[in-house]
C-alpha positions as CSV (number, residue, x, y, z in Angstrom):
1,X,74.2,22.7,-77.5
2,X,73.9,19.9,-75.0
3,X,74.3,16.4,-76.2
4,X,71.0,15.6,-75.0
5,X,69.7,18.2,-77.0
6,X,71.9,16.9,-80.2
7,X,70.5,13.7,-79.7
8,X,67.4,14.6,-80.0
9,X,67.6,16.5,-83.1
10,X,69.5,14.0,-84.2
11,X,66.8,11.3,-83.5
12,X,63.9,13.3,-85.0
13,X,66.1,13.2,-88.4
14,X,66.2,9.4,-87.7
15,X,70.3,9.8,-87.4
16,X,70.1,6.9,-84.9
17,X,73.9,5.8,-84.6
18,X,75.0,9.4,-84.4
19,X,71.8,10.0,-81.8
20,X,73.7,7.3,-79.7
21,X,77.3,8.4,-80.2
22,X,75.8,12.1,-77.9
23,X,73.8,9.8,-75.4
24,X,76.7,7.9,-74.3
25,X,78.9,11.4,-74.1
26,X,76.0,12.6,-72.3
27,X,76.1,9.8,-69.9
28,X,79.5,9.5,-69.2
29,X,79.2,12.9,-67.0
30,X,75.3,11.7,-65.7
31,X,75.9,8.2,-65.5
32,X,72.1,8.1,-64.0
33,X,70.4,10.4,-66.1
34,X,67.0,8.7,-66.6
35,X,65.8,10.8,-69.3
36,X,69.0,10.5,-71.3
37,X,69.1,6.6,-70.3
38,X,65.4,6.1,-72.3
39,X,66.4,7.7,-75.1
40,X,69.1,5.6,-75.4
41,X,67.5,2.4,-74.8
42,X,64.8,3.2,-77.6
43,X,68.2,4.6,-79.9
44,X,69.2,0.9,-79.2
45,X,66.3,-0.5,-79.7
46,X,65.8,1.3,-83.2
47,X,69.4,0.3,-84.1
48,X,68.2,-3.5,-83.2
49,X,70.4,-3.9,-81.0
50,X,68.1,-5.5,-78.6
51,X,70.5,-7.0,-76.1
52,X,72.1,-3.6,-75.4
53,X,68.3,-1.7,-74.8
54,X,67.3,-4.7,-72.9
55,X,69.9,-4.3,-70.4
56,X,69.8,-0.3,-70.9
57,X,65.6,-0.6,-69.6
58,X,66.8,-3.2,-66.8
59,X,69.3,-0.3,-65.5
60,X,66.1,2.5,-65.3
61,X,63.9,-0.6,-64.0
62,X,66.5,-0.3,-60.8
63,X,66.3,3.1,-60.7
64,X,62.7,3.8,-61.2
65,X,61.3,0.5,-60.1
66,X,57.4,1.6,-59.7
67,X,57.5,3.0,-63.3
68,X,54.8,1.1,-65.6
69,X,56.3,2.2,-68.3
70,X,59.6,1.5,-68.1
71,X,58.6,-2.5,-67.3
72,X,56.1,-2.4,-70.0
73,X,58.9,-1.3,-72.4
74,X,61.6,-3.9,-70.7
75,X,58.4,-6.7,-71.3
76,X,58.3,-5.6,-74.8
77,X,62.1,-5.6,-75.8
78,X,61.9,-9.2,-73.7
79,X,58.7,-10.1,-76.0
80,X,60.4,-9.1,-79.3
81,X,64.0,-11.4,-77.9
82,X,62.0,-14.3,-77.6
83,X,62.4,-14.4,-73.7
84,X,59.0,-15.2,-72.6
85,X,59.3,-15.4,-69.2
86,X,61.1,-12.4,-68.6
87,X,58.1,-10.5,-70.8
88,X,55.3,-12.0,-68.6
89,X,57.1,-10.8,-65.2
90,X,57.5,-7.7,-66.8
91,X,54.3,-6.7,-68.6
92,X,52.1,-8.6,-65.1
93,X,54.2,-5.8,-63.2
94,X,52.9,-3.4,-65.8
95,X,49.8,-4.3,-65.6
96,X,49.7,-3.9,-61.7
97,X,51.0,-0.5,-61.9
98,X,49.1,0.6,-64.3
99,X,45.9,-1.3,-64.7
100,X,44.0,1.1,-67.1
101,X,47.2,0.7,-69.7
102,X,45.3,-1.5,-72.2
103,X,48.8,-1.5,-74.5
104,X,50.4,-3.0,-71.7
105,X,47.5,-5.6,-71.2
106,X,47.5,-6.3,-75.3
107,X,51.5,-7.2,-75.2
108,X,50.8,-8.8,-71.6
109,X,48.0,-10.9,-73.6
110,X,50.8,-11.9,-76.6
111,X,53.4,-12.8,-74.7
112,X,50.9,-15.4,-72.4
113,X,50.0,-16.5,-75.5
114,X,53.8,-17.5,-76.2
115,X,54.6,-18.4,-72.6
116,X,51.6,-21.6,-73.4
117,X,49.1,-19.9,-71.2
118,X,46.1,-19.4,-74.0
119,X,43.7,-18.9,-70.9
120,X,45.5,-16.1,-69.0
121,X,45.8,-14.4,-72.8
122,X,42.4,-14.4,-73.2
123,X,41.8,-12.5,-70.3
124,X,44.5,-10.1,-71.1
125,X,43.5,-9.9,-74.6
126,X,40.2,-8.8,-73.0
127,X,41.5,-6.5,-70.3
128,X,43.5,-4.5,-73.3
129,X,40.0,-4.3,-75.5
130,X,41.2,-6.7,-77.7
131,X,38.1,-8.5,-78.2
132,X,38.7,-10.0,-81.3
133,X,42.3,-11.7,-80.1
134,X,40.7,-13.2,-77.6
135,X,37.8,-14.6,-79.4
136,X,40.7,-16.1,-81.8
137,X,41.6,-18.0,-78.7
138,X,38.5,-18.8,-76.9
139,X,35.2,-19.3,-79.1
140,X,33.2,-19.7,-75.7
141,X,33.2,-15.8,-75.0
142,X,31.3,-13.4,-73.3
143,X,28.8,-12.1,-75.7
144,X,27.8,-8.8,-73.4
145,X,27.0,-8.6,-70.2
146,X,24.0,-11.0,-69.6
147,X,25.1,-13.5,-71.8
148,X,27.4,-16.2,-72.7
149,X,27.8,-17.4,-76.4
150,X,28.3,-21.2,-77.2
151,X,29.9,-22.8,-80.2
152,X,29.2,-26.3,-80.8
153,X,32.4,-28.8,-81.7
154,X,33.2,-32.3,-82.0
155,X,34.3,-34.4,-79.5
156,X,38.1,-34.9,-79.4
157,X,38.7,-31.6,-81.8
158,X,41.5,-29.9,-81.1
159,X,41.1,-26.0,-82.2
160,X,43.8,-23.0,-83.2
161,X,44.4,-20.5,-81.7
162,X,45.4,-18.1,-84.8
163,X,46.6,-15.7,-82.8
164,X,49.4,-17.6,-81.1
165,X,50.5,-17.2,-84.3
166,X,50.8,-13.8,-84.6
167,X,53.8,-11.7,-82.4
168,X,53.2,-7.9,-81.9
169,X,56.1,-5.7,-83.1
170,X,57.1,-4.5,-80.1
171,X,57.8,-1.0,-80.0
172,X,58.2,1.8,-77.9
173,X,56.0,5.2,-77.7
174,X,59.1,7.7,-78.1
175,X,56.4,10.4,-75.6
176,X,55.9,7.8,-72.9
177,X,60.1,6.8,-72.7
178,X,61.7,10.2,-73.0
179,X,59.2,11.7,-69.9
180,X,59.0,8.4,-67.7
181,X,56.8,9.2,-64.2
182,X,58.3,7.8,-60.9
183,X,56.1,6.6,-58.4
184,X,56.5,5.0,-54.7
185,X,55.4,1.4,-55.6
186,X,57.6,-1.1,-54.9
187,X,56.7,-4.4,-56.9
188,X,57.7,-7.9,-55.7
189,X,59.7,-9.8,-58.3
190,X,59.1,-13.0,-60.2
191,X,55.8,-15.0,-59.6
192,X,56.1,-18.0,-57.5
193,X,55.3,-21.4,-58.9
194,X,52.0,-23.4,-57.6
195,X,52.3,-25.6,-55.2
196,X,50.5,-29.0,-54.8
197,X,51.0,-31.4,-52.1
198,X,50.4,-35.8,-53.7
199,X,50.2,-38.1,-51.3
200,X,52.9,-36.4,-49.1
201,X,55.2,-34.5,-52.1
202,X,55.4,-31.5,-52.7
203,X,55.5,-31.2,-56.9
204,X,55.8,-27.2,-58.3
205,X,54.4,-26.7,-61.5
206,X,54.0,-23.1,-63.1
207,X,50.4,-23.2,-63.9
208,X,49.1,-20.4,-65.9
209,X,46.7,-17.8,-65.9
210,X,44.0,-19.5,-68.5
211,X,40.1,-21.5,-74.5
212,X,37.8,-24.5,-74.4
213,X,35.7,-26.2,-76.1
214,X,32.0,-26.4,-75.8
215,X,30.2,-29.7,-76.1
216,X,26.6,-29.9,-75.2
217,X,25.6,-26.4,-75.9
218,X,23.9,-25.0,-72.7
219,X,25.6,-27.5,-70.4
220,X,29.0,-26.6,-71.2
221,X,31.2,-23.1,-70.9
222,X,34.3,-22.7,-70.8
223,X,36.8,-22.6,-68.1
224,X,37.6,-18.8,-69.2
225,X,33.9,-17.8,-69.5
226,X,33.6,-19.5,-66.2
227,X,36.2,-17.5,-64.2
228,X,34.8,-14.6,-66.2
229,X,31.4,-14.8,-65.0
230,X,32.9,-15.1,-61.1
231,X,34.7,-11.2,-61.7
232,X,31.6,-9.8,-62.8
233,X,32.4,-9.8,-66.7
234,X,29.3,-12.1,-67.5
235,X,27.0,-15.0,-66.4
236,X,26.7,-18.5,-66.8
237,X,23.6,-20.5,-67.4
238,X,23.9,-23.4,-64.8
239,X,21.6,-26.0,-64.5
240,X,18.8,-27.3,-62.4
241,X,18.5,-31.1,-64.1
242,X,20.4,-33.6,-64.6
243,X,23.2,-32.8,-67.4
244,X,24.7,-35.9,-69.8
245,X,28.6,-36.1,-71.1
246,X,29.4,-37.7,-74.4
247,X,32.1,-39.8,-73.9
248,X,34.2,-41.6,-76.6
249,X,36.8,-43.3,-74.3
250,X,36.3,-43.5,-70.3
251,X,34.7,-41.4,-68.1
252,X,35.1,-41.0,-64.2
253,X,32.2,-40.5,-62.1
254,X,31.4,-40.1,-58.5
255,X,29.1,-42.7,-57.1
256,X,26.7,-40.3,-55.5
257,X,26.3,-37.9,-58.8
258,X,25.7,-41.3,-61.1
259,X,22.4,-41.7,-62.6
260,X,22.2,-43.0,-66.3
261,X,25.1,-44.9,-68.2
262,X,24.6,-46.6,-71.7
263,X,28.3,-47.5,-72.1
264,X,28.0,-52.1,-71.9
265,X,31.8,-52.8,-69.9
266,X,31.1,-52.7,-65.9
267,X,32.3,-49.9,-64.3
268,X,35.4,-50.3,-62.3
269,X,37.0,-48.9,-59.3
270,X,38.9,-45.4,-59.7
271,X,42.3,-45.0,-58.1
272,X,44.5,-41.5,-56.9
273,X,47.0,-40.2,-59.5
274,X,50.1,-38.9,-58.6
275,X,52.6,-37.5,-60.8
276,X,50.3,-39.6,-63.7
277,X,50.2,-43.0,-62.5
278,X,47.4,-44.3,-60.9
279,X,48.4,-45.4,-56.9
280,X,46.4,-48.4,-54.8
281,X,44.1,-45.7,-53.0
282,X,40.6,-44.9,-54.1
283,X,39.7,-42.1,-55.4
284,X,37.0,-39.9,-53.4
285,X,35.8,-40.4,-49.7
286,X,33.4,-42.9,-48.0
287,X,29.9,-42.3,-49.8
288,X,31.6,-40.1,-52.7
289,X,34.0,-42.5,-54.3
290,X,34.7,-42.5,-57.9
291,X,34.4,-44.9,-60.5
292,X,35.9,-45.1,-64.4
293,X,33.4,-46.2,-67.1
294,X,35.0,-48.2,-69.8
295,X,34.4,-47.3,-73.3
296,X,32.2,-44.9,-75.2
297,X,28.6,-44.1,-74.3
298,X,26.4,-41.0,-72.5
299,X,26.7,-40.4,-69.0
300,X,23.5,-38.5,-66.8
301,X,25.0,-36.9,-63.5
302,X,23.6,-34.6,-60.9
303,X,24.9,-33.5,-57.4
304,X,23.2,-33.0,-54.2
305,X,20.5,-30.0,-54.5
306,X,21.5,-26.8,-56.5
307,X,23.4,-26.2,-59.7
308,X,25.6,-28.3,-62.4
309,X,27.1,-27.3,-64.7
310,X,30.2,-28.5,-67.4
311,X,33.2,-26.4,-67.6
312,X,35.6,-27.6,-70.4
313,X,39.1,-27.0,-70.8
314,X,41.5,-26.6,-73.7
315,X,45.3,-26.4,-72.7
316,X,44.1,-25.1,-69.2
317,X,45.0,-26.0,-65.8
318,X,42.1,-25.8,-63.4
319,X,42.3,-26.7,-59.8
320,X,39.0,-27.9,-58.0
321,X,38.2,-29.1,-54.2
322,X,37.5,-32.9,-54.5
323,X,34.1,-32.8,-53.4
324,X,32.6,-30.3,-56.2
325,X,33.3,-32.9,-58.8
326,X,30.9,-34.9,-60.5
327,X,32.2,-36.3,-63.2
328,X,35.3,-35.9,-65.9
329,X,36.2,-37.3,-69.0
330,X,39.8,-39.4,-70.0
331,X,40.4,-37.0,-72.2
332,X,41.7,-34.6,-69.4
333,X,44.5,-35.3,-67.3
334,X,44.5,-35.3,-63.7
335,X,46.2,-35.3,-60.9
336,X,45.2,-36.0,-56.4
337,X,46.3,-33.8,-54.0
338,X,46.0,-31.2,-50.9
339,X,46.5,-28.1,-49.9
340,X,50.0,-28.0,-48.0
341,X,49.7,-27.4,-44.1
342,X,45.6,-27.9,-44.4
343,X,44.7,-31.3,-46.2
344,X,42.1,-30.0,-48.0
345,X,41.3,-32.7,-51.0
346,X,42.1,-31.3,-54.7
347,X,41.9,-32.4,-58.4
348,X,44.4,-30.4,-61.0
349,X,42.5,-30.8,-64.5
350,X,45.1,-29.9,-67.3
351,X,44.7,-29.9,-71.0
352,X,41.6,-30.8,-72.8
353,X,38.8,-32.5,-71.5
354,X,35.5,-31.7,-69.8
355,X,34.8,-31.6,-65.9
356,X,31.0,-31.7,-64.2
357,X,31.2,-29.6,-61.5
358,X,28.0,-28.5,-58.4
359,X,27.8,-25.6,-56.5
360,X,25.0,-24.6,-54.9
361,X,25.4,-20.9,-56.3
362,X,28.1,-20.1,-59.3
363,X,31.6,-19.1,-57.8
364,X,33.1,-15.6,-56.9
365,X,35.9,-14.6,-58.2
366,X,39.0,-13.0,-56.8
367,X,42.4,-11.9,-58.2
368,X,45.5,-12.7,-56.5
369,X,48.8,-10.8,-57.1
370,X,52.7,-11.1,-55.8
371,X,51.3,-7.9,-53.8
372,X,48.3,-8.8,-52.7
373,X,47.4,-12.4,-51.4
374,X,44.2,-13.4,-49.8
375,X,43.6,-15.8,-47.2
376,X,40.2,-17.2,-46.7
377,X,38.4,-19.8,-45.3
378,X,38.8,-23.2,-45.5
379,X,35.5,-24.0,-46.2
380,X,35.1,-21.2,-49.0
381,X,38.0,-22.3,-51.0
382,X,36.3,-23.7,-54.2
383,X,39.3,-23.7,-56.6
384,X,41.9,-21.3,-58.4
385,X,43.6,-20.7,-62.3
386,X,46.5,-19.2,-62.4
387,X,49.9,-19.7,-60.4
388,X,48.3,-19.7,-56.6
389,X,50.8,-21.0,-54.1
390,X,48.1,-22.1,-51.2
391,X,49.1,-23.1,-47.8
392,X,47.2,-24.2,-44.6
393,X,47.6,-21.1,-41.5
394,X,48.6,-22.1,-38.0
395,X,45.9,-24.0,-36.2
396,X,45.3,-20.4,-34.1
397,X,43.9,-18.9,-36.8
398,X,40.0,-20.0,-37.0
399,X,38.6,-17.8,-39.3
400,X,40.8,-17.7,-42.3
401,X,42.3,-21.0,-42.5
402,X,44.0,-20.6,-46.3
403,X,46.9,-18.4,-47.4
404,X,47.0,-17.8,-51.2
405,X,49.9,-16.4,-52.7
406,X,51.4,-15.4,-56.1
407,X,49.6,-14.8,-59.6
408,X,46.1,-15.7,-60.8
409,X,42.2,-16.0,-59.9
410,X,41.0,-18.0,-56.6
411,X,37.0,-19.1,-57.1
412,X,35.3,-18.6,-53.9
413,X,31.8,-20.4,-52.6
414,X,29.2,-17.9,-52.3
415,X,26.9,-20.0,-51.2
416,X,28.4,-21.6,-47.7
C-alpha cells in the first residue's frame, strides 16, 4: 500500500499524527504532490498545528495560484490565527475566483468584521446568504427587493454589532481539499491602500469595504443600504422636499442648500481639514461655501432641483465629490481633499455621523477589483467605499478622465 493511501485510511480512523508521519514519507519522493500536500495541511490543521498548515496551504497557493479553494482554506487557517489581513487578501481572492462560493463569502464577511470593516461585512455577510449576520451589523437593511427597512434610534447612540463577536470555526471540507481544481487565473496580490491628495499630500489610509444608523425615518438610510440600492440589491426612498437634521452639537451646511435653522449662536465660517485640523482656507467654492452652526437645534436643507436624501454612517468611511454635499453633522469626522493627477474636490466622512447628500437621480454602482479597475469620467465620479486608489489620466485622454484602482464600490452619476 502507498502512503497516500495509508494516510487516508489512517485519517478516516481519525489517526491524525500517524496520518502525517505517511504524508511526509510520501512527500519526501513527490515533494509537489498537491493532492498529498492538502491532506497534509488539513492533517495539520486537525493536529492544531496551525502555523505548520498555514505555510503547507501557502506552498499549494504557489503552485495552484487560481485555485479558490485552496485561498479560501489559507483565509480560513489565517482567520482562525488571528491574522486578519492575511484572511481578507485571501478570502477577497476567493471570492473573485469563485464568486457563487457563499462559504467563502460567509468567512470573507467574519474576517471584515475583525479587520474593523463592519460595512464591507455586511455585504459579504449578504453575498454568503447570511442575512441574519448582517442584519446583526446593519439594522438599516434591505427588506426585499422594492424596499428598504428603517429603524429609528437616538441621536449620538452607538449600536453592537453582536456578531463581531462571534469568530467562525474555521474549518476545512476534507472533499473540496483532497480533489483541489486548477484553473488559469492569475490573481494580483495584496489590495492597495486609498489614496487621498490634502492640500498637496498625499496621506494612504486603508479604507474598507463598509452599519448606520437611521435618524429621521424616511430621510435617512444607511450608507450600506445606499451602496446596495446603486448594485441593484434594493431602492432608496429619496426626497423631493426639503429634509431637516437633528443636531445636538454643530452642524456644517452649505450656503446654497441652507434654509431653516433654530439653533440661537450665529453661524460662523467653515474652514478645510487636513489630517484633522482645521487650515485658514474655506471650505466649499464661490457661491457653495460652507458654514458650521454652533450648538444644538434642527436644520432644513435642500439642493438645487432633484433629490436629497441622508445617508448615515456607523464606523464607515465614505468618500463624496464636494459639491453633492449639503450638509453634515460634528458628529462625523472629516477630512478635504482631491483626486491625485485631476483636482477633483472630495470630502472623506469616517465614523458615525450623518451626511445630506443631492443627486439629481440615485447613484450607480460599480465594483472595483485588484483585476479589474475602471476608469470613467470626471464628471460621473460621484464617490466610492471601499479601498479605491483614484488617479487623474493624462490630459490626452478626454473621455475617461479617472483611473480607479484596487478594492471596493465606486458610485457613479446617472443622471449627467
Amino acid at each position: 500500500m502507498s502512503h497516500l493511501a495509508s494516510a487516508g485510511e489512517l485519517m478516516a480512523g481519525r489517526h491524525f499524527r500517524q496520518a502525517e508521519v505517511e504524508l511526509l514519507r510520501a512527500l519526501s519522493t513527490t515533494p509537489t504532490d498537491v493532492r498529498a500536500l492538502n491532506l497534509l495541511a488539513l492533517v495539520r490543521f486537525k493536529l492544531g498545528k496551525l502555523e505548520e498548515a498555514r505555510t503547507t496551504y501557502r506552498e499549494i497557493a504557489g503552485l495552484l495560484p487560481g485555485d479558490a479553494g485552496i485561498q479560501r482554506n489559507f483565509g480560513l487557517v489565517s482567520l482562525k490565527m488571528e491574522r486578519y489581513d492575511d484572511a481578507v487578501v485571501a478570502l477577497e481572492r476567493a471570492t473573485r475566483l469563485a464568486p457563487d462560493d457563499k462559504r467563502a463569502w460567509s468567512y470573507l464577511g467574519y474576517a471584515l468584521v475583525k479587520h474593523g470593516d463592519n460595512t464591507g461585512a455586511t455585504l459579504a455577510f449578504r453575498r454568503g446568504g447570511q442575512d441574519l449576520l448582517a442584519a446583526q451589523l446593519e439594522p438599516v437593511v434591505v427588506a426585499d427587493a422594492t424596499s428598504v427597512e428603517t429603524s429609528k434610534v437616538a441621536i449620538g447612540t452607538s449600536k453592537a454589532a453582536p456578531a463581531a463577536e462571534v469568530a467562525p470555526e474555521p474549518f476545512v471540507q476534507e472533499a473540496s481539499v483532497v480533489e483541489p481544481r486548477s484553473t488559469s487565473v492569475t490573481v494580483t496580490p495584496g489590495s492597495a491602500p486609498a489614496t487621498f491628495v490634502a492640500n498637496g499630500e498625499v496621506v494612504n489610509s486603508l479604507v474598507p469595504l463598509p452599519a448606520a444608523t437611521a435618524l429621521d425615518g424616511s430621510q435617512t438610510v444607511s450608507l450600506v443600504s445606499f451602496v446596495l440600492a446603486g448594485m441593484g440589491m434594493g431602492t432608496v426612498a429619496a426626497l423631493d422636499h426639503p429634509i431637516s437634521l437633528v443636531v445636538e452639537d454643530d452642524a456644517y451646511v452649505r450656503s446654497d442648500a441652507a434654509l431653516a435653522w433654530t439653533g440661537t449662536a450665529p453661524s460662523l465660517p467653515a474652514f478645510r481639514r487636513v489630517r484633522g485640523r482645521p487650515t485658514d482656507v474655506l471650505l466649499g467654492s464661490k457661491g457653495r461655501g460652507f458654514s458650521r452652526l454652533p450648538g444644538s437645534g434642527e436644520l432644513w436643507v435642500a439642493g438645487r432641483p432633484g433629490c436629497w436624501l441622508i445617508v448615515s454612517l456607523d464606523d464607515d468611511i465614505f468618500y463624496l465629490r464636494e459639491d453633492r454635499v449639503l450638509a453634515f453633522d460634528r458628529s462625523v469626522s472629516w477630512e478635504t481633499g482631491r483626486v491625485p493627477g485631476d483636482g477633483l474636490r472630495l470630502l472623506q466622512f469616517r465614523g458615525t455621523g450623518r451626511v445630506a447628500l443631492q443627486f439629481a437621480r440615485p447613484p450607480s454602482a460599480i465594483r472595483v477589483t485588484a483585476d479589474h479597475p475602471v476608469a470613467v469620467p470626471r464628471s460621473r465620479l460621484y464617490g466610492w467605499v471601499g479601498r479605491i486608489v483614484p488617479h487623474g489620466l493624462r490630459r490626452a485622454e478626454r473621455l475617461f478622465q479617472i483611473h480607479c484602482e484596487g478594492e471596493g464600490v465606486i458610485l457613479l452619476d446617472v443622471a449627467r
